[in-house]
mmCIF file of the C-alpha atoms, coordinates in Angstrom:
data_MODEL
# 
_entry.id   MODEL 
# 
loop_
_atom_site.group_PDB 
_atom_site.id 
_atom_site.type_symbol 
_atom_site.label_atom_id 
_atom_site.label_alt_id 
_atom_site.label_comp_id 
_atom_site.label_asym_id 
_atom_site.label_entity_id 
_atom_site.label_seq_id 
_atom_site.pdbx_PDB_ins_code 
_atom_site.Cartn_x 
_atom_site.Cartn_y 
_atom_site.Cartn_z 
_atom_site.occupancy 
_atom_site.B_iso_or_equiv 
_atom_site.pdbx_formal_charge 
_atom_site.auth_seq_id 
_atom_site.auth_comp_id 
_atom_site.auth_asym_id 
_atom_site.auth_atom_id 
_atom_site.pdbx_PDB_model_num 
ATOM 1  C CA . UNK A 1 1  ? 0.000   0.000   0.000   1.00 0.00 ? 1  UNK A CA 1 
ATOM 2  C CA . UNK A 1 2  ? 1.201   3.508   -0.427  1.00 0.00 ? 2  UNK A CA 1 
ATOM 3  C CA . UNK A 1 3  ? -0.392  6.882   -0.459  1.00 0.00 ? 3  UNK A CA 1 
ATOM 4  C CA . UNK A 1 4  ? -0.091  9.171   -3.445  1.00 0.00 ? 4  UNK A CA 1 
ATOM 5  C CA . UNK A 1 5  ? -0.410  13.354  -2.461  1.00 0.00 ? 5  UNK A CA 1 
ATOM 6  C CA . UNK A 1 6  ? -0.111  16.597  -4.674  1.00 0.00 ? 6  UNK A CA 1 
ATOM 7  C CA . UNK A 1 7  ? 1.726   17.832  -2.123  1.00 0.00 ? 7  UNK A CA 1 
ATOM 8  C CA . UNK A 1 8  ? 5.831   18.168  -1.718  1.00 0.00 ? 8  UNK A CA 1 
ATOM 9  C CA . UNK A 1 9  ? 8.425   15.538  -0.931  1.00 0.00 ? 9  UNK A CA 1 
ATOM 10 C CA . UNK A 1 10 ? 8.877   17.878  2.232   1.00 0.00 ? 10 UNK A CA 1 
ATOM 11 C CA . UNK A 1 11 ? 5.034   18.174  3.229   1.00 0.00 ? 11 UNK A CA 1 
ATOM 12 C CA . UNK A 1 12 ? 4.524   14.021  2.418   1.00 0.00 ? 12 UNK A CA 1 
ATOM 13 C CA . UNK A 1 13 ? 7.676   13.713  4.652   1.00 0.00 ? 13 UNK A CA 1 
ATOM 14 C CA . UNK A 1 14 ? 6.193   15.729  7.312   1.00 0.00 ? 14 UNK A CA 1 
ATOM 15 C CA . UNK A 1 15 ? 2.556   14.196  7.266   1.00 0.00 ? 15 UNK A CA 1 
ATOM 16 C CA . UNK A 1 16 ? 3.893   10.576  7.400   1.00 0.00 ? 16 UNK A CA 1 
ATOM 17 C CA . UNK A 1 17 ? 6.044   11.319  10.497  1.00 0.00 ? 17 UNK A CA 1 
ATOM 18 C CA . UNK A 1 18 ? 3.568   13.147  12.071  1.00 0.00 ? 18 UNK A CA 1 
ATOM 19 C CA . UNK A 1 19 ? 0.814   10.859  11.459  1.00 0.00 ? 19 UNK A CA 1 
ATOM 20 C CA . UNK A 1 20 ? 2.921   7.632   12.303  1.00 0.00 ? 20 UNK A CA 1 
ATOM 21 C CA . UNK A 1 21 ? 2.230   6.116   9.105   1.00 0.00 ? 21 UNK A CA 1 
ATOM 22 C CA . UNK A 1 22 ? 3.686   2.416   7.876   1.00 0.00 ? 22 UNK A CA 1 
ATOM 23 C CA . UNK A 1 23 ? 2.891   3.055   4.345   1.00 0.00 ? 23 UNK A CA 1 
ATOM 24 C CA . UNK A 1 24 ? 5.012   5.772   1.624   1.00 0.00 ? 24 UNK A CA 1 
ATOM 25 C CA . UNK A 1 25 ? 3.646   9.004   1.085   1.00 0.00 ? 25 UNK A CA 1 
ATOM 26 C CA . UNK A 1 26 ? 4.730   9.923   -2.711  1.00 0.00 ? 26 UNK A CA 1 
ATOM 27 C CA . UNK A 1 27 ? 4.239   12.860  -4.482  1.00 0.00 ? 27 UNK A CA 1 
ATOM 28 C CA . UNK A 1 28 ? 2.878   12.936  -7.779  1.00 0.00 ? 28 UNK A CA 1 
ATOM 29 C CA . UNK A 1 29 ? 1.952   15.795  -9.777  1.00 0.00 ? 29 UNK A CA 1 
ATOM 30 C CA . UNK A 1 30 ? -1.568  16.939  -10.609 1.00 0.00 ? 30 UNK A CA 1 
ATOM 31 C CA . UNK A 1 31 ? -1.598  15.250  -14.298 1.00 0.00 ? 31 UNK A CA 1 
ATOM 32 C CA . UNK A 1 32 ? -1.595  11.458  -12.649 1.00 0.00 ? 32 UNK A CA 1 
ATOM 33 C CA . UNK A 1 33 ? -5.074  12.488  -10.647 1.00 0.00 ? 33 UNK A CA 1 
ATOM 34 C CA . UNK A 1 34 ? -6.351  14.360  -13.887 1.00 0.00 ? 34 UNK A CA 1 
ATOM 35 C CA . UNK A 1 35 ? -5.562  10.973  -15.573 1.00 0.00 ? 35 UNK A CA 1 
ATOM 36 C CA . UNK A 1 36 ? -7.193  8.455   -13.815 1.00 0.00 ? 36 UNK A CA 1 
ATOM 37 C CA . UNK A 1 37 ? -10.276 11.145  -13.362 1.00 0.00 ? 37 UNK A CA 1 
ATOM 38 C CA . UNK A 1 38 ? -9.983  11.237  -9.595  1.00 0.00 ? 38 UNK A CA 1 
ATOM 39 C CA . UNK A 1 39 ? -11.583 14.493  -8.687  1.00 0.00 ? 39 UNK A CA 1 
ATOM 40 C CA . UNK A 1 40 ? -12.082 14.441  -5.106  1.00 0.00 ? 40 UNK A CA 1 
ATOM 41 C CA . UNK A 1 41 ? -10.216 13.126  -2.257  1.00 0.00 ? 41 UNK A CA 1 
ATOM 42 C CA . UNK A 1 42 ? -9.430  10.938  -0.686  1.00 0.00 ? 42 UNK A CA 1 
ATOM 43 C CA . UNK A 1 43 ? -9.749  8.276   -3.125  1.00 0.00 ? 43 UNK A CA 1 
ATOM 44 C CA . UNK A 1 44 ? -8.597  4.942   -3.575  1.00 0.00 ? 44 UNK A CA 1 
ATOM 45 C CA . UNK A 1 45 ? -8.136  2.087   -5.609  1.00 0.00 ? 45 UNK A CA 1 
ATOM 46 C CA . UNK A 1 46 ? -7.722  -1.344  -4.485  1.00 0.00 ? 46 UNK A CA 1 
ATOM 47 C CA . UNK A 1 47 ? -5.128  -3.620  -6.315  1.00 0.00 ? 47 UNK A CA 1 
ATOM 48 C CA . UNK A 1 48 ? -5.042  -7.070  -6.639  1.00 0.00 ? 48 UNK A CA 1 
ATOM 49 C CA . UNK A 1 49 ? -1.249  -8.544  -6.105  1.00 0.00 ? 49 UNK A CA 1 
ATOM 50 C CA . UNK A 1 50 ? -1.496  -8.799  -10.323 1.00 0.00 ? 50 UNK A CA 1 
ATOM 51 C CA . UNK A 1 51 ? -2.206  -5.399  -10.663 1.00 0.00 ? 51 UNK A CA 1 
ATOM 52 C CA . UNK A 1 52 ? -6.027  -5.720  -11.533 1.00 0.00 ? 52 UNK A CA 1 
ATOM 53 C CA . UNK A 1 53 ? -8.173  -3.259  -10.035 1.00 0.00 ? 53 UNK A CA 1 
ATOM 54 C CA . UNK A 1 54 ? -10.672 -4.526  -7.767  1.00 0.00 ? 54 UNK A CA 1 
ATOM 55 C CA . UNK A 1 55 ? -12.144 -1.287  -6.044  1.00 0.00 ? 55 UNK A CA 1 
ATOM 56 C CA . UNK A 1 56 ? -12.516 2.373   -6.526  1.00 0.00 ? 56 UNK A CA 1 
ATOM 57 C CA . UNK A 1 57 ? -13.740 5.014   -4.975  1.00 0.00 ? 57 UNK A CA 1 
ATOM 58 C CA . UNK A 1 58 ? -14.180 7.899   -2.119  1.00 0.00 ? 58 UNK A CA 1 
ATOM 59 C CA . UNK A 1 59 ? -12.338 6.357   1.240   1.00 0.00 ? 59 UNK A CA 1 
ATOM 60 C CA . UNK A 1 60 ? -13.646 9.381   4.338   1.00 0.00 ? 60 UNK A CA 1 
ATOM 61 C CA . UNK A 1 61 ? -12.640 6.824   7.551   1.00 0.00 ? 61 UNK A CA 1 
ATOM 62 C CA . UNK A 1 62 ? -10.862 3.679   8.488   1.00 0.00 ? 62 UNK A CA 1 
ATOM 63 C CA . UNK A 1 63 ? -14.328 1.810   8.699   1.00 0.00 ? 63 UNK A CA 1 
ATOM 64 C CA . UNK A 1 64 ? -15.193 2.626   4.574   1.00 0.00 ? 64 UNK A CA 1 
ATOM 65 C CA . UNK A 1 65 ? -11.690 1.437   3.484   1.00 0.00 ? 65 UNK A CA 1 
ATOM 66 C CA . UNK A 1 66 ? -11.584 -1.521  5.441   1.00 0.00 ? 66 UNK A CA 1 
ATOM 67 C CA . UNK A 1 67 ? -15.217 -2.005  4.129   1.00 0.00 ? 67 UNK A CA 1 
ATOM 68 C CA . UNK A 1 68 ? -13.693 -1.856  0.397   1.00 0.00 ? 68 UNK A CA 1 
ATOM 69 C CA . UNK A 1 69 ? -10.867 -3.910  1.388   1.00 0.00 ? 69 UNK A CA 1 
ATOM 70 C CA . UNK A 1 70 ? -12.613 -6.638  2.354   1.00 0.00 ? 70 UNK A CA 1 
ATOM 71 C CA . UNK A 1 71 ? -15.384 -6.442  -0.936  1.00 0.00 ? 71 UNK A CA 1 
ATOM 72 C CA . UNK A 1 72 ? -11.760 -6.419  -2.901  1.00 0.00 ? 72 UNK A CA 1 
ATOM 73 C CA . UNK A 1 73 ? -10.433 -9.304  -1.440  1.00 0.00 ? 73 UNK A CA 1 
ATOM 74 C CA . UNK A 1 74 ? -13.659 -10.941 -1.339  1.00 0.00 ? 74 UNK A CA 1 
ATOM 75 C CA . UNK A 1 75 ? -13.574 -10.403 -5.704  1.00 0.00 ? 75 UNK A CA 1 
ATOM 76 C CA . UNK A 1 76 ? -10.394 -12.610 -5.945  1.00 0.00 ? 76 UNK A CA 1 
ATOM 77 C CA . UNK A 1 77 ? -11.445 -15.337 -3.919  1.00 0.00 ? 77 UNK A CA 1 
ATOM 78 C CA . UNK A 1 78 ? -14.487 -15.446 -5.776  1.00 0.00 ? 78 UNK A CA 1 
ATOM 79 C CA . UNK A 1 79 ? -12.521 -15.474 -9.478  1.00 0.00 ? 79 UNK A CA 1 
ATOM 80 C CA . UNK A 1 80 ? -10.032 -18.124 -7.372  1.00 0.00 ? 80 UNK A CA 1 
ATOM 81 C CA . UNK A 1 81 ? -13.100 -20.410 -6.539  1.00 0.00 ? 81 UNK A CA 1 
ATOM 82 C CA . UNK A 1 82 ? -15.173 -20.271 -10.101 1.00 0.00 ? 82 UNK A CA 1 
ATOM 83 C CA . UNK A 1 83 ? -11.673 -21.320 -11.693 1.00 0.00 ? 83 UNK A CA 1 
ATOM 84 C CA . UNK A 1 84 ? -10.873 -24.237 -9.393  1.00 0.00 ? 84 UNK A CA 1 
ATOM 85 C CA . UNK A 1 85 ? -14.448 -25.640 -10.245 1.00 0.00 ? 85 UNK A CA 1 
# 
């Protein structure tokens, strides 16, 4: 997992030490939200260890993104399962 901000190397630095956070902070310009449309914040999307997006969308407290994590997680065992059968 890592966390992607508009803001400086110095201000991601700052926010990660001050929040105690176990996940990179990396700063990105403003053409990589404009890209993938992301237009408010913060949002997130949920990888699969492949790279396949399994979940997108507005994360506003720990409960919603562990709520999205699970429903992502939940999408590859169900692909797993249909394919063993």
């Amino acid at each position: 997992m890592l966390i992607l901000s508009n803001e400086s190397r110095e201000d991601c630095a700052i926010t990660a030490e001050g929040l105690d956070l176990q996940v990179p902070i990396v700063s990105v310009d403003q053409a990589l939200y404009d890209r993938f449309r992301v237009r408010v914040m913060p949002f997130a999307f949920l990888l699969d260890p492949h790279g396949i997006v399994r979940w997108v969308g507005l994360i506003k407290s720990e409960d919603q993104l562990l709520h999205a994590w699970h429903m992502s997680r939940a999408t590859v065992h169900e692909e797993v399962s249909s394919q063993e059968a």
